[in-house]
N, C-alpha and C positions, 0 to 999 in steps of 0.2 A: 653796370651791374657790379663790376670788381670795387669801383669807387663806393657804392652805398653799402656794401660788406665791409669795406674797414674802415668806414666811419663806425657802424654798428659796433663794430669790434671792439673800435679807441676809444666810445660814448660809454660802454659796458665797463670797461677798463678804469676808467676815468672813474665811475660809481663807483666801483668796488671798491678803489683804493682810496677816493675821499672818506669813504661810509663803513670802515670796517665792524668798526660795533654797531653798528644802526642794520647792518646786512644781514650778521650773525644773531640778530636779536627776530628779525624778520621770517630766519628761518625758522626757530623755535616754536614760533606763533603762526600756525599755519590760516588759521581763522582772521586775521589781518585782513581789510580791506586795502587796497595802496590805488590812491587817485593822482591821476596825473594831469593838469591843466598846463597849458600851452599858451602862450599868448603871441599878437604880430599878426600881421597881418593876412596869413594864411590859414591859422588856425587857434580858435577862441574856446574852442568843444574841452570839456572834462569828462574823462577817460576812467572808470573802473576795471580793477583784475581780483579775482579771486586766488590768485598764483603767488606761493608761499619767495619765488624769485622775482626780484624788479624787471620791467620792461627795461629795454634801451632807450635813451632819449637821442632824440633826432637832431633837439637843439637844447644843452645845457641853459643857454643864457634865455632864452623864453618856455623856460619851464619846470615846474614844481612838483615833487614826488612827495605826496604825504602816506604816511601810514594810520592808520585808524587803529590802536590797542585797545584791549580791552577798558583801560582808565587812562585815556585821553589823547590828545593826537601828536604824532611823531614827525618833525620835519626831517625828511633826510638829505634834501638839498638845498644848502643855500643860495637864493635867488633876489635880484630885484623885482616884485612885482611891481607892476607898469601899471596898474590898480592904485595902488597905496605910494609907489617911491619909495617905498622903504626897504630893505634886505631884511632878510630870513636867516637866521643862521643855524649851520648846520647840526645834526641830530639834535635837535630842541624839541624837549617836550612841553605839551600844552596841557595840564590838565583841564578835565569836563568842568572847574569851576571858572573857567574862564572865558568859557563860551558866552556868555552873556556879556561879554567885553568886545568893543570893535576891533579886537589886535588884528595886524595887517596878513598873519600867517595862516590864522583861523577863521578871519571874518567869512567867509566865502565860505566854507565846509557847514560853519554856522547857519548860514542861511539854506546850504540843502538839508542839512538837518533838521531845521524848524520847519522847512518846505512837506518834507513827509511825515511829522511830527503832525501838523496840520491835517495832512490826508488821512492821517490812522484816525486821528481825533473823529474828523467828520463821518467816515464808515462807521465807527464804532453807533456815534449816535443814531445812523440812521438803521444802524440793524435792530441798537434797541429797541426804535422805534416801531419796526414793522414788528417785532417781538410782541412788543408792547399792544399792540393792536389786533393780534390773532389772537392775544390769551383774551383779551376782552370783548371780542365777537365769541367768542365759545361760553364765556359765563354769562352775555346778556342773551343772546340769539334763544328763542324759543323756550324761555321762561314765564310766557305768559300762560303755558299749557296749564291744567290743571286735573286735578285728580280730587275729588272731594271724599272725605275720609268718609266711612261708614258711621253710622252712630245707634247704638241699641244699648243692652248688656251682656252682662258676662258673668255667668251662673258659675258658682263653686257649692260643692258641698252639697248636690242633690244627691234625693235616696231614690234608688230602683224599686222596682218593683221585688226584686228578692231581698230587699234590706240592705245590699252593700251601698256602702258609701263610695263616691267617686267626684270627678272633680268635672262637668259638665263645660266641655271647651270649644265644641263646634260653635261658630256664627262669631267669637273673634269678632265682634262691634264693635270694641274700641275706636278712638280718634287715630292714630296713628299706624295701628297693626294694619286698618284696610285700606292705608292712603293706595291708590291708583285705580279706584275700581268703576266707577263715575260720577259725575256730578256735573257742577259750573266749571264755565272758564276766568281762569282768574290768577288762580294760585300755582307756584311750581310746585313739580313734586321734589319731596327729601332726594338729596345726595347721599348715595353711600356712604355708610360711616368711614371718616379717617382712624387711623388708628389701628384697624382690625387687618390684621397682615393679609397681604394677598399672597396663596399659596400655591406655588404650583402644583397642577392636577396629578396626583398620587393612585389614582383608580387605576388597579391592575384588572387588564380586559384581554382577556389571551385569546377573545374571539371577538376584539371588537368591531367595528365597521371601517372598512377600509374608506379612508378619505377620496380614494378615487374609484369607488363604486360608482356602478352605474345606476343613478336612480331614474325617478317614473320623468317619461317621455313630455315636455315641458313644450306650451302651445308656443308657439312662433310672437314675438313681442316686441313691442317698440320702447322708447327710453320716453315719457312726455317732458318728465325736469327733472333735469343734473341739480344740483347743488346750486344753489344764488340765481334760478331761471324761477319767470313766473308766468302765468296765464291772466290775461285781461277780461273782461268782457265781451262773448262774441269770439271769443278763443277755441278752437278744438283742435286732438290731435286724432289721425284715426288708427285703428289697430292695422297690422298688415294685411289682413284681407279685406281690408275695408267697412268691414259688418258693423262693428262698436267704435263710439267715439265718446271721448271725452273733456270736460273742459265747462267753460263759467257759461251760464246762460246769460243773455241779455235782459231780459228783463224782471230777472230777483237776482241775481246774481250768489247764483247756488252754485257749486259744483257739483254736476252730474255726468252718470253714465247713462248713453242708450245706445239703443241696437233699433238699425236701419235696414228697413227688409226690400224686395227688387225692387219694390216701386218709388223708391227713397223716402219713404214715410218713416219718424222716429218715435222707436219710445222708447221713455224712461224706464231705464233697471233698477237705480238707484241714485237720490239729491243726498248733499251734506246735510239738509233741515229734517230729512225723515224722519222717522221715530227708532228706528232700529242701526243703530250707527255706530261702529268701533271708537267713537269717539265723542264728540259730543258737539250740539247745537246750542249759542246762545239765545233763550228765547226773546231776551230782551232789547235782541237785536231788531232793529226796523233797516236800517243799510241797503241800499241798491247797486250801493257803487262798490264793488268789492274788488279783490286781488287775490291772486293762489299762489305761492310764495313757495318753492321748495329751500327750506333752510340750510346751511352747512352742519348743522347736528343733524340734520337730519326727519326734520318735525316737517311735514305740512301743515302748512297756514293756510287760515281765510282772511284775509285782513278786510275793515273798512277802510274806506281811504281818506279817509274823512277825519277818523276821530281817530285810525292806526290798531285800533281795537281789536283783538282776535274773537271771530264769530264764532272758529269751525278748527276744531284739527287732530291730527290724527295722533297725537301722543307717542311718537316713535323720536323723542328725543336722543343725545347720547349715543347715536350711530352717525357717525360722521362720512360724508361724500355718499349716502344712502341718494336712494332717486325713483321716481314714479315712473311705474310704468303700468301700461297696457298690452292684454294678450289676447291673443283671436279668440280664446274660451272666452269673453266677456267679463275676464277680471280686470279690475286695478289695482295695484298694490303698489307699498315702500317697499322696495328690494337694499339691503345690506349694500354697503359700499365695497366689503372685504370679496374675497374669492368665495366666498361660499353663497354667496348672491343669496342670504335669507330672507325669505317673507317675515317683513316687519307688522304690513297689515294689509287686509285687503276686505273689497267689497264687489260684488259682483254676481256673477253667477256660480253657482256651489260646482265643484269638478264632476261629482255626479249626481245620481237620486237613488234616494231610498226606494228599490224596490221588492224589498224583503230581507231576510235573515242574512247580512253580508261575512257573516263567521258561525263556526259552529258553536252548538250549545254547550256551555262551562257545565263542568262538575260538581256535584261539590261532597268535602266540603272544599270552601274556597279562601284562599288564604289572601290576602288583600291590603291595600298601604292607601293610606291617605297622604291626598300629595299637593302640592302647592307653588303653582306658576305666574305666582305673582312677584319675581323679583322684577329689577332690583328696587321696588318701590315700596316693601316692607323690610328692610333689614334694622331698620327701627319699631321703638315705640315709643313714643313720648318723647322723641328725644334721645332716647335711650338703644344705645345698639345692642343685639343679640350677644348673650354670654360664650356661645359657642360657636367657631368656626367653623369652615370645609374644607376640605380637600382640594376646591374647584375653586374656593378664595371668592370673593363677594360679588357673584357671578350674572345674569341677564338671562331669564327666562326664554329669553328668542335667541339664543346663542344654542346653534345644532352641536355642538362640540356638549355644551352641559346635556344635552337632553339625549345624547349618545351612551354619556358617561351614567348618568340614571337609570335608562333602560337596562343598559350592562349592569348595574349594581343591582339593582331591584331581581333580575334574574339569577342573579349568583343567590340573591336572598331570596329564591323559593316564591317570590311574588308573583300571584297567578293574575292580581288584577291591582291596576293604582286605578286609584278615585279622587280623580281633579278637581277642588276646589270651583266653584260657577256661583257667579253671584245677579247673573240677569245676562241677557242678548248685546255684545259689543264690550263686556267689560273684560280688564286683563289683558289687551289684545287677542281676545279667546278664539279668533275664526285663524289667524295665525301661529299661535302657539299649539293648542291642543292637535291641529295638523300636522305643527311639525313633529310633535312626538309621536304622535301614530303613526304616521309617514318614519321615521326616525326607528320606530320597532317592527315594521314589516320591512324595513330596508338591511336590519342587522340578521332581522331571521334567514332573509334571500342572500347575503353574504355567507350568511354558515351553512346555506342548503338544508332548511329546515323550517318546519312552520312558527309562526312565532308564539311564544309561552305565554306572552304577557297581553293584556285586553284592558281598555282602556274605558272610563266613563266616566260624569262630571257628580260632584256633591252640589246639589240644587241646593243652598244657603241664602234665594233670595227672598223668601219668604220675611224673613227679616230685616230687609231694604224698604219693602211697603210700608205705609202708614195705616196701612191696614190690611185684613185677611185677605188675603188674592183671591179671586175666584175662580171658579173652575172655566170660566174662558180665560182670563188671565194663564192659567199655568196652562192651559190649552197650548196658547201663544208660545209661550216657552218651550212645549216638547215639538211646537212644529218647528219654532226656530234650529232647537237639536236637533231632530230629526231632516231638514234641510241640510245642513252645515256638517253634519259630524255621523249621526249613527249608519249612515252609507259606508263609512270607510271599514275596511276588512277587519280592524283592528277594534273596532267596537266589542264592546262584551254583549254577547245574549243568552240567554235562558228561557227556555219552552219557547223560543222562537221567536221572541221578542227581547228588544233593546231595554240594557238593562239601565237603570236612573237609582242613585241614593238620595233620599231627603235628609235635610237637618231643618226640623218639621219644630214648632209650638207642641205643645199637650194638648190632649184636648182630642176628643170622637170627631167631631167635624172636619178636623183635618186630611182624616181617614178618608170620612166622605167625599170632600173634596175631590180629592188626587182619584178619587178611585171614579168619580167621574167625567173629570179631565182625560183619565187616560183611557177611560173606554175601553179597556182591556190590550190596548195596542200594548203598552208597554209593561216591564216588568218592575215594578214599583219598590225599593226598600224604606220605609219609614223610620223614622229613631222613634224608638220605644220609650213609654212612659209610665208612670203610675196609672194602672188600670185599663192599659193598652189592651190587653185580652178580651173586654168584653164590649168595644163597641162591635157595634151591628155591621158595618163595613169595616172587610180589612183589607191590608195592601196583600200585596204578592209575600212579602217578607217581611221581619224587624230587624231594626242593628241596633245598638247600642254604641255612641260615642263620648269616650272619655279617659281619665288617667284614678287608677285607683288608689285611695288613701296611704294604704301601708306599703304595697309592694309595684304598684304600675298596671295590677289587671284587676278587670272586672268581666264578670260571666254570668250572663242570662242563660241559665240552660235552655236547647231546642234553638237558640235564637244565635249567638254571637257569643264569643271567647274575645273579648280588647284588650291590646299590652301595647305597653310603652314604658321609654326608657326612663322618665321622669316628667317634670314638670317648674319649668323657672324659669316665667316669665323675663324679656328682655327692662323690665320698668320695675321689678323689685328685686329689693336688695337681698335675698334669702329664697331658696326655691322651696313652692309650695308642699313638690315633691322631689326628696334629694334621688340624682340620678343614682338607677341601682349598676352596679360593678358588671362583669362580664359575666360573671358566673350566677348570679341571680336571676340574670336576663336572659341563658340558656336552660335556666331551672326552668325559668318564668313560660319559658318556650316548648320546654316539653311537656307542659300540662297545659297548656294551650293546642300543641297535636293531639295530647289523648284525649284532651274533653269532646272531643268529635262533632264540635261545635260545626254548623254548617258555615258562617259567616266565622273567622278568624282572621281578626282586621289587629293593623298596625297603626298607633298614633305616636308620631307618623313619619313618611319617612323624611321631607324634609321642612318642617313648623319651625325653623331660625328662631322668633317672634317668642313661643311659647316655652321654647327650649324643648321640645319632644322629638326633637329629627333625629333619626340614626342614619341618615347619610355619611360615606366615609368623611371624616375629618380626623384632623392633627392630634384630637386631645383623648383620642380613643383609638387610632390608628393600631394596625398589626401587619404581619409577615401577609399576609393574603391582597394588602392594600385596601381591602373592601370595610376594615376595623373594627370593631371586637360585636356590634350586632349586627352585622350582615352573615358575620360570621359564627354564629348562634344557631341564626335562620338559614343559613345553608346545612351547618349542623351542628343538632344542638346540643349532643354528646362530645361536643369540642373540650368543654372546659372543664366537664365536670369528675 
């Protein structure tokens, strides 16, 4: 032991005092690598330290102490290498352009250096790589879905029946304003515009719903497909009490759900080919051999296998690690990938049945917002993105977070009822979204201990999807389908006891008739008014007037409706038809909208992106309140004036 301490001692010694500048330079440089190779025949290995002092050498004459500087490498001991034959001499610097030289002091440090120059090279490329190929499974994956745009007109410049002029906006048939609503499959839907800043959410909600509320008691469910899992033919998963299952039949190769009673006999709840489908069927399909495909965006597929063709899907793109499942109620649905597990879509059994008045009867008069759950698959038109932002930034319609922040705004704004957009059975996602917002406002009410303010109902706009006048079995069809799906929930609006329904109806007496005997008095009917509405022989329950008035944003049918709105400018032209009015016009605008005692005082609306008439809070109108300058009108309208 005494002997190998003063050799240590005399080797240390020996460095110091051949290397005084090389020592002194080493300390300065704390970031210095210093490698030590050995050679003979006990030891061949090279030795790294991170330590701003040399090691000792064990044996000067078989061994080499280099330093690695910042600009190039440092010999600090001269040595024969037994490699080369040749000597090294002492503190020699090597600069980095010589590395590509075999010199005998550097060739060696050379080659570990190209050795991991080598390794960086290859990770680098293979990370690209996998880079490379997630971003390109996100942009092809589930773009066969399709959305076929609406196609009709788009009335300006009608006269009412009291002579004012206004600008006739409901039904929005444009190509572009109605892409997502349904159709063929084929085509993808538009991307969010780039460009249009994405803002964070500014909605000031001093009562709003706590994100870990406890909402309604959720049936017991299984997962069928995660992300990149598919179902074959002959395939089923069953729900946890074993009652419903789902999965591809054998011989069409549909995806269906049924329900299997004690005696194990099955039947059909619901096929992907039915007629009534959140999504849609290709008819031109013949295929036997199908696939069910759960995507990483999120889309279920029907694929053929054949021809790779999309038969069937459910249009819930754009939700990434989303997944199917099944629940003992006898639903299926896309469930959200995030923590908030959202119903993206589903089909199945409705949670309950309409069996009477599930709220009480509204007042009036009624103060009301036309509203629209169609993102994000209109924040164009033509190509053209909306002139005005939100608050909530270019947001998704089945995102619980916007449809929290809505309710909360539309209440701060005195909204005693929004009128959802509905343009036929399955489109929109409509059996998943309109649930979650009414789910979404009885849930904020029961946070604050109180009943909820706001009541929800749809704008029937499909009259204009036909190729011709629907008839009264037709729109039959349609109020059972509502009535099935939606007017059970507590948050339905009714009046005289019955659920209440707006039309955005053609002109015309027989329209009247129609609807008035479809609904058989079950329902409480509002028609849009027209020239000469007053004297057919059948009338609805009530009239509304929908539109943006010439000069100042309103129009007023007396006995019938008071309409205001902030403007009118469209996302596809260069110049708004009607330039938005200021803050203080819009609370004028608003108190002569309270006194006319209109029964129906409707909002257009609160959030048309598309048409430019949304007074949802956004950036370009924004105020102290966060709710921005017409929420804050309609909370109150002696604000500004």
């Amino acid at each position: 032991t005494s002997t190998s301490t003063s050799t240590s001692t005399s080797t240390t010694s020996s460095v110091d005092a051949l290397h005084p500048v090389s020592r002194q330079m080493t300390d300065k440089t704390p970031r210095n690598k210093h490698y030590q190779r050995c050679f003979g025949p006990s030891s061949t290995n090279l030795s790294t330290s991170s330590s701003s002092s040399l090691s000792p050498l064990s044996d000067r004459r078989n061994c080499s102490v280099l330093v690695e500087p910042p600009n190039g490498i440092e010999v600090l001991e001269w040595q024969k290498d037994p490699e080369y034959g040749k000597e090294c001499p002492a503190s020699r610097k090597y600069g980095r352009q010589y590395s590509h030289q075999k010199h005998p002091c550097v060739g060696w440090f050379r080659r570990r250096k190209l050795g991991n120059k080598i390794v960086a090279i290859f990770a680098t490329m293979v990370l690209l790589w996998v880079a490379v190929y997630v971003c390109a499974r996100k942009l092809t994956l589930g773009k066969d879905q399709s959305t076929v745009d609406d196609e009709g007109n788009h009335g300006i410049g009608t006269r009412n029946e009291t002579g004012d002029n206004y600008f006739a906006l409901a039904g929005k048939k444009d190509n572009e304003h109605n892409a997502g609503t349904d159709g063929t499959i084929g085509s993808s839907v538009e991307a969010s515009p780039q460009g249009l800043a994405q803002q964070d959410p500014s909605i000031y909600t001093p009562v709003a719903t706590d994100a870990t509320a406890t909402r309604a008691i959720i049936p017991e469910e299984i997962v069928v497909l995660y992300p990149n899992e598919f179902l074959v033919a002959g395939q089923f998963r069953q729900s946890p009490n074993g009652r419903f299952r789902v999965g591809l039949n054998e011989n069409g190769g549909d995806l269906v759900l049924t329900e299997v009673n004690s005696h194990g006999e099955s039947a059909t709840i619901w096929s992907s080919s039915s007629g009534t489908t959140s999504s849609g069927w290709n008819p031109s399909s013949t295929s036997r051999e199908t696939k069910c495909f759960m995507q990483t965006d999120g889309n279920l597929v029907l694929r053929d296998l054949h021809t790779k063709a999309s038969i069937w899907m459910t249009r819930t793109h754009d939700n990434l690690r989303a997944r199917l499942v099944l629940d003992d109620s006898g639903r299926v649905a896309v469930r959200s990938g995030d923590d908030s597990g959202t119903v993206l879509w589903m089909e199945g059994i409705p949670r309950q049945k309409y069996t009477g008045p599930s709220s009480a009867d509204m007042a009036f008069p009624i103060r009301g917002a036309f509203y629209y759950p169609w993102y994000p698959s209109t924040w164009h038109i033509d190509g053209h993105r909306a002139h005005y932002g939100t608050s909530l930034g270019l947001y998704s319609s089945s995102d619980p977070v916007v449809a929290n922040a809505h309710i909360a705004a539309m209440e701060f704004g005195r909204i005693h009822l929004s009128i959802a957009s509905w343009w036929g059975p399955g489109t929109n996602l409509d059996r998943a979204r309109l649930t979650l917002l009414m789910d979404e406002t009885v849930l904020l009410a029961r946070t604050n201990k109180r009943d909820a303010r706001l009541r929800w109902t749809i704008y029937h706009e499909g009259e204009g999807e036909r190729d011709h006048d629907p008839t009264p079995s037709e729109l039959r069809s349609d109020l059972g389908y509502l009535r099935q799906w939606f007017a059970w929930h507590e948050a339905w609006a009714h009046i005289d006891g019955k659920p209440v329904i707006f039309v955005y109806n053609q002109a015309g007496c027989d329209v009247a008739s129609r609807w008035r005997e479809a609904g058989r008095g079950e329902w409480y009917v509002v028609l849009k008014l027209f020239p000469g509405f007053g004297e057919c022989v059948d009338q609805p329950d009530s009239w509304h007037q929908y539109g943006v008035g010439r000069e100042d944003g309103t129009v007023h049918n007396p006995d019938h409706s008071f309409v205001l709105s902030p403007g009118f400018w469209r996302a596809d032209a260069d110049v708004p038809e009607l330039a938005r009015v200021n803050r203080t016009q819009f609370c004028r605008n608003t108190q002569r909208m309270v006194r006319s005692g209109a029964p129906w005082q409707l909002i257009v609306s609160f959030n048309e992106a598309g048409e430019g008439t949304l007074i949802e809070p956004s950036p370009d109108w924004e105020s102290e309140s966060g709710y921005g300058d017409y929420l804050d009108c309609l909370h109150d309208s002696d604000i500004y004036i």
